[in-house]
C-alpha positions in Angstrom: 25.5 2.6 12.4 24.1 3.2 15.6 25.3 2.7 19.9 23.2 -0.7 20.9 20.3 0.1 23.6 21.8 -0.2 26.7 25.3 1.7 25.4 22.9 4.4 24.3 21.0 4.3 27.7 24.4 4.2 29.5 25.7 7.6 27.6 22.5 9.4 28.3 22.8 8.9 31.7 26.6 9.9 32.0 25.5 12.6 30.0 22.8 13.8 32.7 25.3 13.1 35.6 27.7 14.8 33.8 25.5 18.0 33.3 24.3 17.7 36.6 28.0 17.6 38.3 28.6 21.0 36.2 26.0 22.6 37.7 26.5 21.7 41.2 30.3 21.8 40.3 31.4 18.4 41.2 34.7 18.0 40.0 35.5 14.6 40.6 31.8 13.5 39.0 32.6 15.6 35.8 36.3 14.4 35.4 34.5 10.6 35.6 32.1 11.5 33.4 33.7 13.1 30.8 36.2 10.6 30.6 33.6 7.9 29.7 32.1 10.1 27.3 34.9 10.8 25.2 36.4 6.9 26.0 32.6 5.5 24.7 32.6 8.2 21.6 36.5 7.4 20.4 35.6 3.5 20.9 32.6 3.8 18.7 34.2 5.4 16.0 36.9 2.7 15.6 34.6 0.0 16.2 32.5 1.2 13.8 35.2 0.7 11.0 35.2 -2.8 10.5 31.3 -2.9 10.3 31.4 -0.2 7.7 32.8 -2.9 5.6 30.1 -5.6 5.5 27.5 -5.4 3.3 24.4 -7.5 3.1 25.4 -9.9 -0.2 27.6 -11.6 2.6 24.5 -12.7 4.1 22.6 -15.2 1.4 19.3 -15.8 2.8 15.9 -17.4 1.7 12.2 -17.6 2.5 9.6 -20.4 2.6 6.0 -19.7 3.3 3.6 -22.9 3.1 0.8 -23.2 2.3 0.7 -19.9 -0.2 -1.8 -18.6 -1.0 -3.6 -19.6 2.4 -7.4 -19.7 3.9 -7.6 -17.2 6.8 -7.1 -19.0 10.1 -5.1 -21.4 8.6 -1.4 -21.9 10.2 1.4 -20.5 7.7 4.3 -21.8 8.2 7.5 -19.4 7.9 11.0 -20.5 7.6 13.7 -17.9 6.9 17.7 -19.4 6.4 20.9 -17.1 6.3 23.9 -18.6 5.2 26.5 -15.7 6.3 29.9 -15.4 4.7 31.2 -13.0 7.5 31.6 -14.8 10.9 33.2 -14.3 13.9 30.8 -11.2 15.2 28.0 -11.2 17.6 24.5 -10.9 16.1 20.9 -10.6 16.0 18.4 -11.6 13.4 14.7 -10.4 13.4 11.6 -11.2 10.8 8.9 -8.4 10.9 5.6 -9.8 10.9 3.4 -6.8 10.3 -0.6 -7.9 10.8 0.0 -11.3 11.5 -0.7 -13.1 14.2 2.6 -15.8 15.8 1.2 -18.9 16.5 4.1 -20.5 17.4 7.8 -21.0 17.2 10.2 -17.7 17.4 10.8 -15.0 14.8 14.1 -13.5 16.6 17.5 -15.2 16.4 21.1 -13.8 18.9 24.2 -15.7 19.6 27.8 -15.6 17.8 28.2 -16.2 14.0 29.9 -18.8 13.3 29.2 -19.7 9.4 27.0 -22.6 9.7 23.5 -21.8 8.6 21.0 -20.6 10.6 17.1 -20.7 10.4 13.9 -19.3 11.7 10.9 -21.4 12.0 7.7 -20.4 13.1 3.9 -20.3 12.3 1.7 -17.2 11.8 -2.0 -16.6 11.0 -4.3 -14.0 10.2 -8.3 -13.6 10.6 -8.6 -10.9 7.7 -8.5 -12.2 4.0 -6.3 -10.3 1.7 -2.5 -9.6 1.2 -0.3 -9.5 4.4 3.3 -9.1 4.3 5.9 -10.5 6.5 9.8 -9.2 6.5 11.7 -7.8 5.9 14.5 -10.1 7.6 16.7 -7.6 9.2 20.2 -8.5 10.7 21.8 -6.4 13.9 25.5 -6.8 13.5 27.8 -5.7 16.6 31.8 -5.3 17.8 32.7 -8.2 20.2 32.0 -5.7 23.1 28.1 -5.2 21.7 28.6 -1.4 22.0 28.4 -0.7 18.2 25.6 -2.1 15.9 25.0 -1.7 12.3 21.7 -3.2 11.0 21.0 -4.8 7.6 18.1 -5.4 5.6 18.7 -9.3 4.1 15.5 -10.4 2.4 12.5 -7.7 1.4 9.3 -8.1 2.5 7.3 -11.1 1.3 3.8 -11.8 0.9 1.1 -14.2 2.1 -2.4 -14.3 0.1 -5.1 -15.0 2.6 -8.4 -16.4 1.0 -11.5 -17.2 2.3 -11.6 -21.0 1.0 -13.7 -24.3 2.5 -10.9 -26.4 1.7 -7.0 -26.4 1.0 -6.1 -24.3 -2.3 -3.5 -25.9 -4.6 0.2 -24.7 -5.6 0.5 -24.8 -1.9 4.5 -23.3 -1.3 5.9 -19.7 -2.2 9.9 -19.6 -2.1 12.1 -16.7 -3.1 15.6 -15.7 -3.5 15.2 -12.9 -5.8 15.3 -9.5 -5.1 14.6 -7.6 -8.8 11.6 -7.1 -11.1 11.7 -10.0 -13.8 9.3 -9.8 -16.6 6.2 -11.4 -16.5 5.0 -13.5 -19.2 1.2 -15.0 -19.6 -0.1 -17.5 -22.7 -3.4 -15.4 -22.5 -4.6 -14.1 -25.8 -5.4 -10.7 -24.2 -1.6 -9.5 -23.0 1.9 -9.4 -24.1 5.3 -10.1 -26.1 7.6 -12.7 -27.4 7.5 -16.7 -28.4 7.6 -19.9 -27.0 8.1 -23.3 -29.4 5.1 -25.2 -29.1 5.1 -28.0 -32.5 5.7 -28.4 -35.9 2.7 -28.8 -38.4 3.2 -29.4 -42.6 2.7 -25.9 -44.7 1.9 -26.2 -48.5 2.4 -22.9 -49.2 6.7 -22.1 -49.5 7.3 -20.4 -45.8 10.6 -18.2 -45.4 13.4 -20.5 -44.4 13.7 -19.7 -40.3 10.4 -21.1 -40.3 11.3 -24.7 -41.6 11.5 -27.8 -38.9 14.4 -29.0 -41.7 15.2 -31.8 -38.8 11.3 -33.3 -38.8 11.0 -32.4 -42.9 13.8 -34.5 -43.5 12.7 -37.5 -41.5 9.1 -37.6 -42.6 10.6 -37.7 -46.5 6.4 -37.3 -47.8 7.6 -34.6 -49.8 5.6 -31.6 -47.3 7.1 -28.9 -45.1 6.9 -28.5 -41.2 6.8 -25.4 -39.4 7.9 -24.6 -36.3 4.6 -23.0 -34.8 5.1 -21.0 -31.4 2.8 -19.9 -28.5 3.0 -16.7 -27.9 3.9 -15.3 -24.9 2.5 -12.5 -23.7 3.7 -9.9 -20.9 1.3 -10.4 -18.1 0.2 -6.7 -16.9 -2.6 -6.7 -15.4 -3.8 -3.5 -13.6 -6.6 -3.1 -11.3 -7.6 0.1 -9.2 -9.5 0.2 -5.7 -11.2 3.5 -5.8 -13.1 5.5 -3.3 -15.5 4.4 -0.7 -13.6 1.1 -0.2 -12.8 1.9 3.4 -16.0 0.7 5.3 -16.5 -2.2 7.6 -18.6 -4.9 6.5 -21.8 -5.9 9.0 -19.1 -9.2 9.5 -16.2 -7.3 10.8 -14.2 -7.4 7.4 -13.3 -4.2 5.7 -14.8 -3.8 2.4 -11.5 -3.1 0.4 -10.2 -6.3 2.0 -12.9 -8.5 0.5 -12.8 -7.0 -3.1 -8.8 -8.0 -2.5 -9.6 -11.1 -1.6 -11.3 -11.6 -5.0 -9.0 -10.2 -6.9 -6.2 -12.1 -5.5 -8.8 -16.0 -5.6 -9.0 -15.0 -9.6 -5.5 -14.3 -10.5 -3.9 -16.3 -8.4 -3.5 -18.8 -12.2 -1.8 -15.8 -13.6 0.6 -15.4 -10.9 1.3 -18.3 -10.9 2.2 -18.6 -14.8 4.4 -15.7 -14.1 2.0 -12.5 -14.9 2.5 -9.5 -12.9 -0.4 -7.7 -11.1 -0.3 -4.0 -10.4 -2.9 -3.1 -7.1 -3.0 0.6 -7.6 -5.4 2.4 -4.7 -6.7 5.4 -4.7 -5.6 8.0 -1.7 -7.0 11.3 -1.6 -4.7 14.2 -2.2 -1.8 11.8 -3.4 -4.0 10.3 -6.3 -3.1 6.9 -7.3 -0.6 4.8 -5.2 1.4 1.1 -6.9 1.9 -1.9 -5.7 3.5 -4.6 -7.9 2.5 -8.7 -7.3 4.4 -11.0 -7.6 4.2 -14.6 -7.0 6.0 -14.6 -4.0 6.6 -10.5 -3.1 4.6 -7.7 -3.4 6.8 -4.1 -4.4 5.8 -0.8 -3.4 6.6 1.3 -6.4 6.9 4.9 -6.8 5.8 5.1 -10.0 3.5 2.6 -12.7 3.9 2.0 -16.1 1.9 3.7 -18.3 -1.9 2.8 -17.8 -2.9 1.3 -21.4 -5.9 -1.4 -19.7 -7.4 -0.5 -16.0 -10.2 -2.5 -14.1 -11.1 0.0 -11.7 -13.4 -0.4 -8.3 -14.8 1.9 -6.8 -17.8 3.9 -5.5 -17.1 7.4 -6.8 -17.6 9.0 -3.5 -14.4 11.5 -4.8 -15.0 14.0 -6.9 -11.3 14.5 -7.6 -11.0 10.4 -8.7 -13.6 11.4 -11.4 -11.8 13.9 -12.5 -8.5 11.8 -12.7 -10.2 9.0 -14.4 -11.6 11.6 -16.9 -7.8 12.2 -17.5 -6.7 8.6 -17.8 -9.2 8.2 -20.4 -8.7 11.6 -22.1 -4.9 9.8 -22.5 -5.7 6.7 -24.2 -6.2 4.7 -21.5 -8.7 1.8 -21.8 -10.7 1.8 -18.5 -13.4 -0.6 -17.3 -15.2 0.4 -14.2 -16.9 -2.0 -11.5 -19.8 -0.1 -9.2 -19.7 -1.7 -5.7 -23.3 -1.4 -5.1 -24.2 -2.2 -1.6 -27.8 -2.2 -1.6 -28.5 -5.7 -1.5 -25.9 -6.0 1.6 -27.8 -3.8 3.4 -30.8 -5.5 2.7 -29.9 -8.8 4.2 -29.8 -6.6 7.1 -33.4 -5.3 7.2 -35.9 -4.9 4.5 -37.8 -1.6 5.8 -38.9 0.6 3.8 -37.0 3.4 4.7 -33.7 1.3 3.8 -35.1 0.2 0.5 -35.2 3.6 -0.4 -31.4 4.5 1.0 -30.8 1.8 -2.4 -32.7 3.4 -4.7 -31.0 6.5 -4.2 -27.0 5.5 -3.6 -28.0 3.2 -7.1 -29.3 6.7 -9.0 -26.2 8.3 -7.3 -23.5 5.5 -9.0 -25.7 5.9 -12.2 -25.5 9.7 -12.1 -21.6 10.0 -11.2 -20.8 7.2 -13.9 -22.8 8.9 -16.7 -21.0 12.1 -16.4 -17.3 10.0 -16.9 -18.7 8.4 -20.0 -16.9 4.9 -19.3 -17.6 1.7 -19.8 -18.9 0.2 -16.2 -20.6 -2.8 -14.7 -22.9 -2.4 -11.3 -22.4 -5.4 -9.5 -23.1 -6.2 -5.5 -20.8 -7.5 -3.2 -21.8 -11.0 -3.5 -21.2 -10.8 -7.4 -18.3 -9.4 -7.8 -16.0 -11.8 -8.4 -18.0 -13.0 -11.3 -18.1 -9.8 -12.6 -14.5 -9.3 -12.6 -13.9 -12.7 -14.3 -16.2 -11.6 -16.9 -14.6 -8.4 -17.6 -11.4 -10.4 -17.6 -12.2 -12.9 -20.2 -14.5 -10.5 -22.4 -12.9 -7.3 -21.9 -16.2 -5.3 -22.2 -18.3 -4.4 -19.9 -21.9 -6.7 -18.9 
């Protein structure tokens, strides 16, 4: 609950004229002022009841980014709707766009609610590939005289997956109305938990009763059991660190982390979309490892991770305190694959003198040296190959 802008801009000033008048003892100017003071400070507080009352589930609202996941440069279009069960106070809705660009259209919303629904519309765009996040929706809520305002958060921050792509990607529109964590569940052989009925097949051997399709065995009459046979479904955690060294701009303008994003993103973009989750956990230094959670239509700043059981981890071990936390991961159990971003053949494309060739042969014997002392499984890849590399270690789950 705060005093809207120009209220607050209007008791600072009475405020200065009021101190002003006391020094110069002006006793009509400080009887004025002091009255507004206290008038503005008693209005406030019983303004402010009512508004101390509304919460935001009186405010149903939705999101609709198209196309998601997007090529960069590509219009997004963004359409936000708030259906509000409260009406009759003035109001002001604004969507946060972060790093994106507005192409067109408006992302703020004033006037008098009323109850019908009301939407934003407009079109963003963004250059750099990776994830960018637009929200969250916020709604400024005031008395009818606009002096009080009390500001709600709606919808949480969404995301918009920005790949580098020659033509239109499928699975084109992301839409959400949740707010809270549900499981994620993939049919890949290499994560998860519980069943989903798939078909029924004839067993010869005598299976335990909950097993039995008794509806098909009945109809076939040829004397042979079915059994219900299931997929399994399996919870889709997948973890993947960005390590040190990540934080370099590419000869095209594009930061390195961004790109290795960008791949991450272009090769589980399936898994999102089945419903696995994707933990991006990045390495800071001094604060160690910091979690974000993907979804397929948010991404979650968490405080803390699950426990790390399976880690693909990128990095160029320019830290010597990552080693040292990776040595601990692994020390616990974890199962860690590392992937060497080796820029050498980047920097050739560049220039092929002899004095850069050997810059590569010694940041190549620096990787190999750090990696050797860690004693981890680890693939050296370039830039250019990375996203094979990945895939690989995603299928495989070893190390090439």
């Amino acid at each position: 609950m705060m005093l809207s802008e120009r209220i607050a801009f209007l008791y600072q000033a009475v405020c200065a004229f009021f101190v002003i008048s006391m020094m110069l003892d002006i006793k009509p100017i400080i009887l004025a002022t002091l009255y507004i003071m206290v008038f503005l400070a008693i209005y406030a507080v019983i303004a402010s009841r009512p508004l101390r009352r509304i919460t935001a589930s009186l405010f149903p609202s939705s999101m609709t980014i198209n196309p998601n996941p997007s090529r960069t440069g590509e219009r997004v279009r963004v359409r936000a709707s708030i259906a509000p069960i409260k009406k009759g106070l003035p109001a002001m809705i604004r969507l946060e766009l972060g790093d994106l660009e507005l192409v067109d259209g408006s992302k703020t919303w004033s006037g008098l609610l009323k109850g019908d629904p009301i939407s934003l519309s407009f079109s963003v765009k963004s250059m750099d590939p990776g994830i960018k996040l637009i929200g969250p929706l916020k709604l400024a809520l005031m008395d009818s005289l606009g002096v009080v305002v009390k500001e709600l958060e709606i919808h949480p921050k969404m995301p918009i997956f920005f790949l580098e792509a020659d033509k239109a990607l499928s699975h084109p529109t992301s839409y959400s109305l949740s707010k809270h964590p549900s499981p994620g569940l993939s049919r890949s052989y290499f994560m998860g938990v519980d069943h989903e009925y798939r078909i029924s097949q004839p067993q010869e051997i005598e299976p335990p009763a909950r097993k039995i399709d008794w509806k098909r065995t009945a109809q076939r009459g040829d004397e042979r059991i079915y059994l219900k046979l299931y997929d399994k479904l399996m919870r889709g955690d997948l973890m993947f660190g960005l390590g040190s060294g990540l934080d370099i701009i590419l000869p095209d303008g594009v930061r390195l982390e961004s790109r290795i994003v960008q791949d991450i993103l272009a090769i589980t973009l399936p898994h999102l979309r089945e419903g696995s989750k994707i933990w991006l956990m990045r390495w800071i230094k001094g604060k160690g490892l910091t979690s974000s959670l993907i979804e397929r239509s948010r991404v979650i700043e968490v405080l803390e991770a699950p426990k790390i059981t399976y880690l693909i981890y990128v990095t160029r071990l320019i830290d010597e305190e990552e080693q040292k936390l990776l040595k601990r991961l692994s020390s616990e159990g974890a199962l860690i694959k590392l992937i060497l971003i080796d820029l050498g053949s980047d920097l050739l494309k560049i220039s092929d003198e002899e004095w850069l060739k050997k810059l590569v042969d010694l940041e190549r014997m620096r990787l190999k040296s750090r990696v050797d002392q860690l004693n981890i499984p680890y693939s050296m890849t370039s830039l250019e190959l990375f996203g094979e590399s990945l895939r690989r270690i995603m299928m495989y789950r070893r190390a090439l």
